[in-house]
DOBARO-691467 format. One record per residue: x, y negated, z of N, C-alpha, C, O, CB in turn; residue in one letter. Coordinates in pm, whole numbers, plus 50000, padded with zeros to 5 digits. Atoms other than C-alpha are relative to their C-alpha. Glycine has a CB too. Layout:
XYZXYZXYZXYZXYZa ...
***
This chain:
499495011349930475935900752523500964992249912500894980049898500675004350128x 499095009750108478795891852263499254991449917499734980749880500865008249895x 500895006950105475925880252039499664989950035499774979949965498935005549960x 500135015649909474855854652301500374995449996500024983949967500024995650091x 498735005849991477855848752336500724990749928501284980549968500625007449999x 499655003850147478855840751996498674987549946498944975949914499995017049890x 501065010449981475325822651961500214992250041500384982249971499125001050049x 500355014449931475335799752213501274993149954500994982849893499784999650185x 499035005550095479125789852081499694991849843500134980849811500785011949975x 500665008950147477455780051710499504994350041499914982950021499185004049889x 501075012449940474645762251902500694984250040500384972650014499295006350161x 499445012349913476945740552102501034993149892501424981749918500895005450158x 498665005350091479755734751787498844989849910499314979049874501115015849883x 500595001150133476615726151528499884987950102500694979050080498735010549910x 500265012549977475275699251774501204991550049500974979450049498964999850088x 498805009449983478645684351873499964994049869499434983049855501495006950037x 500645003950126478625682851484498804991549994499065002649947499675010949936x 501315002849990475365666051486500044985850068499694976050002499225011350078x 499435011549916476425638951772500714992049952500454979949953500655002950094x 498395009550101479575625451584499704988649944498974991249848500715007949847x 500225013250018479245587151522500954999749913501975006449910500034990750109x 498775003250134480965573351210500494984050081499984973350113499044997149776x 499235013449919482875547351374500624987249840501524991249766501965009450123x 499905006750115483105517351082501574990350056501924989550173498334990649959x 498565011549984486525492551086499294986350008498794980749910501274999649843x 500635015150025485185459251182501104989550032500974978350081498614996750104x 498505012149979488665441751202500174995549858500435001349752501825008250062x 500025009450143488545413450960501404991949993501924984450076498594987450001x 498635006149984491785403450828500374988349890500654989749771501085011849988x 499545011650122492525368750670500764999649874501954997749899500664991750050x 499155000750106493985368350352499724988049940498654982049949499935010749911x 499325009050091495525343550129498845001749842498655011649771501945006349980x 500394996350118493395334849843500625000649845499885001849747499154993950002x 499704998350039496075335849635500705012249937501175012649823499994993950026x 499584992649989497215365549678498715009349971498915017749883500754999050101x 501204995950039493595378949662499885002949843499555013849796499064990150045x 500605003650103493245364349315501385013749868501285021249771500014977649994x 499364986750130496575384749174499745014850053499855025549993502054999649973x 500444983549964495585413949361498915003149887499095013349820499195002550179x 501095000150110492295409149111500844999349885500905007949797498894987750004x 499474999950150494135401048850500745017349930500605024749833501394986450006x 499234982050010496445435448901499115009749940499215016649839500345008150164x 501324986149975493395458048948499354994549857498515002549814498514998950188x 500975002850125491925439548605500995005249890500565012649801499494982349976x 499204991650079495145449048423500325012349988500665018149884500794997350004x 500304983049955495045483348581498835004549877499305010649781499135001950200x 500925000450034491515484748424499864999249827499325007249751499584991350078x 499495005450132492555466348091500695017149909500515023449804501524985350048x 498804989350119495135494747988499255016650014499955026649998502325001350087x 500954987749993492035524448038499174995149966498335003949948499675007350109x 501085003650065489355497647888499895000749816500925003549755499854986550057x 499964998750105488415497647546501084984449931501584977450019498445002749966x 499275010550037490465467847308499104984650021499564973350042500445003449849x 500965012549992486995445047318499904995550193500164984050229498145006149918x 499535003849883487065444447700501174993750031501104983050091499995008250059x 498835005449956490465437547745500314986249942501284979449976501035009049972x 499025013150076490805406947518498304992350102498194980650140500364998549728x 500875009049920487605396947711500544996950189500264987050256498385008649988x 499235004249882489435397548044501254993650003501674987850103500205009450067x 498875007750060492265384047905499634985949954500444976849970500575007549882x 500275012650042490485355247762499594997350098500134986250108499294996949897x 500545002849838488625351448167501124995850053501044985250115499395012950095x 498945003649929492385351648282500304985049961500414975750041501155009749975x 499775012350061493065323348003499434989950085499974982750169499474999449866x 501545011149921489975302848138500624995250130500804983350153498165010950058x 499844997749871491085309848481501414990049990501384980150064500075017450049x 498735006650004494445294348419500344984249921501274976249928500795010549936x 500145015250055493305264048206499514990650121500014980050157498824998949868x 500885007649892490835253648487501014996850093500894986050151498755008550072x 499205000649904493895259248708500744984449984501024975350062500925012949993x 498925011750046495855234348513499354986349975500074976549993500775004149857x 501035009750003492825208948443500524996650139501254986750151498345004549974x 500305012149880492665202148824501104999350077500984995150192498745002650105x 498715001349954496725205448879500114981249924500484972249999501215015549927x 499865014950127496755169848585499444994050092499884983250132499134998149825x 500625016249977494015155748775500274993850114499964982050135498504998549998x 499494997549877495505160849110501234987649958501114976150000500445018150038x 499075007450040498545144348962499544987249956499774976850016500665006249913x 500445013849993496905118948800498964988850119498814976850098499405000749884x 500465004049913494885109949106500984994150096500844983050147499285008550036x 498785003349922498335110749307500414985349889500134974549941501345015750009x 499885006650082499415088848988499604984150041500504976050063499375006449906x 500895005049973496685063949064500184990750123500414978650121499185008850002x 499745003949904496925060949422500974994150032500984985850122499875006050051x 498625005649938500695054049418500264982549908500864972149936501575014649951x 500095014350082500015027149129499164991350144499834981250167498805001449810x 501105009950016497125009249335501245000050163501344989550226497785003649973x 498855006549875500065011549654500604988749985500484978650054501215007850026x 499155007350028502414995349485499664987549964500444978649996500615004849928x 500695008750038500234970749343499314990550149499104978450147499015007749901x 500485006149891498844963249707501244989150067501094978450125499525012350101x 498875001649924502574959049812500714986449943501434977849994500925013449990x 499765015050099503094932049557499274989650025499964979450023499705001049851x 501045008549978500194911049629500594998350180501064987550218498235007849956x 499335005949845501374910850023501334990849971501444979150010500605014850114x 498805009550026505054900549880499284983349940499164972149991501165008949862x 500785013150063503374873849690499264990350076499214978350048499025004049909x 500395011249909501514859949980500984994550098501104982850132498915004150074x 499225004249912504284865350223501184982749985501564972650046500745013750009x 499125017350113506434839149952498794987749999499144976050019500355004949750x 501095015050029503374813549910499934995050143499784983050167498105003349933x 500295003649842503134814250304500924993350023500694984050101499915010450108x 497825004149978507484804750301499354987349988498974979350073501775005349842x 500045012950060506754779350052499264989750050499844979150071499655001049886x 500655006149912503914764250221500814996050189500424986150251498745010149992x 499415000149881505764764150554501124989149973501584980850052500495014450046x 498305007450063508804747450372499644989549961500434980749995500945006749867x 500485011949998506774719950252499314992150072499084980550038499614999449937x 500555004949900505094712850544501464994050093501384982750141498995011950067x 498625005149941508864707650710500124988549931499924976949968501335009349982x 499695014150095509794688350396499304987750011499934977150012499785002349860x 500695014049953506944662250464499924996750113499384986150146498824998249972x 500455008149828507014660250843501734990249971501794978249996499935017250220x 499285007650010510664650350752500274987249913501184979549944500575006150000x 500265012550082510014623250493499214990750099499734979950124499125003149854x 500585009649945507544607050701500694992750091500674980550106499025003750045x 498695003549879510384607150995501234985349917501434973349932501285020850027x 499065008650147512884591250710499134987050017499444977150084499815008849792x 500845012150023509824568450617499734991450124499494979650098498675004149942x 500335004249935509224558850928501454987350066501634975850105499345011150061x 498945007749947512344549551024501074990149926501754981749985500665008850057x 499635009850100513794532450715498774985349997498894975849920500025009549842x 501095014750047510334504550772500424992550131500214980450141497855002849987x 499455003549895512014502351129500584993649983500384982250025500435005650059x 498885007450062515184493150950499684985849938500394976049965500575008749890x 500275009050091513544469250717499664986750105499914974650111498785005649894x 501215016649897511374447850991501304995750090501364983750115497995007050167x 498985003449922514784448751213500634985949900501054974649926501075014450026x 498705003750099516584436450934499574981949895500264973049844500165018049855x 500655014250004513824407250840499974992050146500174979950132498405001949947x 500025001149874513664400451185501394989550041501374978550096499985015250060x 498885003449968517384394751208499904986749905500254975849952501145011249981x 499215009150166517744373050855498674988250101499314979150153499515009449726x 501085011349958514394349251017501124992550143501484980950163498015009350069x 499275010249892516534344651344501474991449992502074981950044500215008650116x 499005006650094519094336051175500154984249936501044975849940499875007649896x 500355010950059517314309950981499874993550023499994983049958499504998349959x 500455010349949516254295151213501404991150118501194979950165498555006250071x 499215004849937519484287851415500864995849908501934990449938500395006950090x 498965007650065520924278551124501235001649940501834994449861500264993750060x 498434997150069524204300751078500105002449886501205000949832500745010450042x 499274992750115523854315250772499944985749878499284975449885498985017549941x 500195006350156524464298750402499215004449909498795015949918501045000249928x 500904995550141522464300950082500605011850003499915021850024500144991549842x 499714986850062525034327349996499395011850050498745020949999501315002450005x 500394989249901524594346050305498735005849990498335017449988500074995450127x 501634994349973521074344850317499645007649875498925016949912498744986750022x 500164995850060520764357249963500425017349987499895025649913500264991449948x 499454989450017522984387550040499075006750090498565016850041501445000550021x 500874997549937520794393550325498885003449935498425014149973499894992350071x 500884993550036517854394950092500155010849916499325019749897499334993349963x 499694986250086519364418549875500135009550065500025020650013501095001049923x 500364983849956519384442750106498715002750071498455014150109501095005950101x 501304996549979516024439350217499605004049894498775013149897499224991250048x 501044992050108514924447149899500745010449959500025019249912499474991849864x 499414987049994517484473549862499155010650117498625021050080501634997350041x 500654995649888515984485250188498195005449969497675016349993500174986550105x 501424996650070512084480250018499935013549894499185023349892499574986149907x 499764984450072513584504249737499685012150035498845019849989501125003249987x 499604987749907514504529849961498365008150057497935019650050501094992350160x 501204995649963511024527850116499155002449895498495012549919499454992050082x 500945000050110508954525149790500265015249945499355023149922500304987249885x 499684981550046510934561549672500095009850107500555021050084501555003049924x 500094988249881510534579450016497965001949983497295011949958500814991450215x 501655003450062506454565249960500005012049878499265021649902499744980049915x 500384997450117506734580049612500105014750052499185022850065500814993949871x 499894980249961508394616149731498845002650128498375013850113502115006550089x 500664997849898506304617750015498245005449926497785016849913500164984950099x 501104996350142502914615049769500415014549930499805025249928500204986249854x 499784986550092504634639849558500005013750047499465022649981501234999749940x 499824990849867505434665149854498895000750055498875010850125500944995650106x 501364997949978501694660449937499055008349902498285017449934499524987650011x 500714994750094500264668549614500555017049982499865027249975500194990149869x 499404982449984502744701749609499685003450094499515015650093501465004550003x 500544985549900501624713749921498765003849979498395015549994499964998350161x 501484997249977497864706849872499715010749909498825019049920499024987649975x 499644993750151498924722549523500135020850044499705031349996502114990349930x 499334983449915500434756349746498405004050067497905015250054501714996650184x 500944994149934497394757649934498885003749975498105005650069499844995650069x 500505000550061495394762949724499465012249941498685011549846500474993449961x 
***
């Protein structure tokens, strides 16, 4: 009976044995690929100082590589940043530059609405001022002298208009000049 006994005990231990599932780790854990890369690097220097001298200067020259390429696309990174901040600044200039041509234009458009105002109202002056010297003439008060002083300021007066005429032209040609 012990033998049974003892039997059926191995029977039942071997297939428990037998049953046993290998249970695998399937928890995936993010890492840093930087941290990755010196972990590699470690484990290659590990490797290095138990490899022969021709291996090691060959992983050593892979590290090199590894660290030029690094620095290649750190420059171009920079010069790309470089680039971008030029073609900013350059945008930012060209807006100043219109915002000023827009002033100036604005400022000469004032400047000629007010000349014409001026002009307009200095030809007012003038026709008043012939106007007056004719009724004049005709009633008789004034003298040669008078009347002569009278024309001198009509044509003082014509002056006036002939160089508001002239700036006015000129103040035309500069804006058409701005707008341009």
């Amino acid at each position: 009976m012990k033998t049974k006994f003892s039997f059926l005990i191995a029977i039942a231990f071997s297939s428990l044995s037998m049953n046993a599932q290998v249970v695998k780790d399937t928890v995936a854990t993010p890492t840093d690929s930087i941290a990755l890369k010196q972990v590699e690097l470690q484990k290659a220097k590990e490797k290095a100082e138990t490899l022969s001298p021709e291996q090691a200067a060959a992983i050593q020259k892979a590290a090199t590589q590894k660290q030029k390429e690094a620095e290649k696309m750190k420059k171009a990174a920079e010069k790309q940043a470089k680039a971008l901040d030029k073609e900013q600044r350059k945008l930012e200039k060209e807006q100043k530059q219109f915002a000023k041509e827009q002033k100036k234009i604005a400022s000469g458009e004032k400047d000629l609405i007010k000349i014409k105002e001026k002009l307009e109202d200095e030809k007012k002056d003038l026709e008043k001022m012939k106007a007056k010297l004719e009724k004049s003439k005709r009633k008789g008060k004034l003298s040669d002298i008078e009347i002569e002083k009278e024309n001198i300021k009509i044509s003082k007066q014509q002056i006036r208009i002939q160089e508001l005429q002239e700036d006015l032209d000129k103040t035309e040609k500069k804006l058409n000049k701005l707008r341009r």
